[in-house]
C-alpha positions, 0 to 999 in steps of 0.5 A: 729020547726027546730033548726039550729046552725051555726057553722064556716066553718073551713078548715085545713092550709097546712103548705107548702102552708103557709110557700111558702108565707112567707117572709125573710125580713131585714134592716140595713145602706141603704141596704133593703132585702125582699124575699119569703121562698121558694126561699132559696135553690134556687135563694138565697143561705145562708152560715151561716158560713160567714153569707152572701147570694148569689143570682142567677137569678137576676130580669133584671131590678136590672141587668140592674142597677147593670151593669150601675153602675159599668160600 
């Protein structure tokens, strides 16, 4: 008789491939922010010294409103 033991398929996380996915998120009087890890240093900048974030390559519908709003 042939014995058998399952054993779990494991297979090692690549921590880049996570942290690619995780988020930066807050909230705080009306303003709510969400964005992926790896898009700081690229399209969000952080100035810790001033504790503010700069943003570039807006998605085009936020653009849109923005420009109707101060229009």
């Amino acid at each position: 008789m042939t014995r058998t033991t399952a054993y779990p398929l494991t297979i090692p996380a690549d921590k880049k491939t996570i942290n690619r996915f995780r988020r930066f998120t807050g909230r705080a009087e009306g303003l709510s922010i969400s964005f992926e890890s790896h898009l700081l240093g690229d399209k969000i900048e952080f100035d810790e010294a001033n504790g503010t974030l700069v943003l570039r390559r807006l998605p085009q519908l936020l653009n849109d409103q923005l420009k109707r709003a101060s229009a």
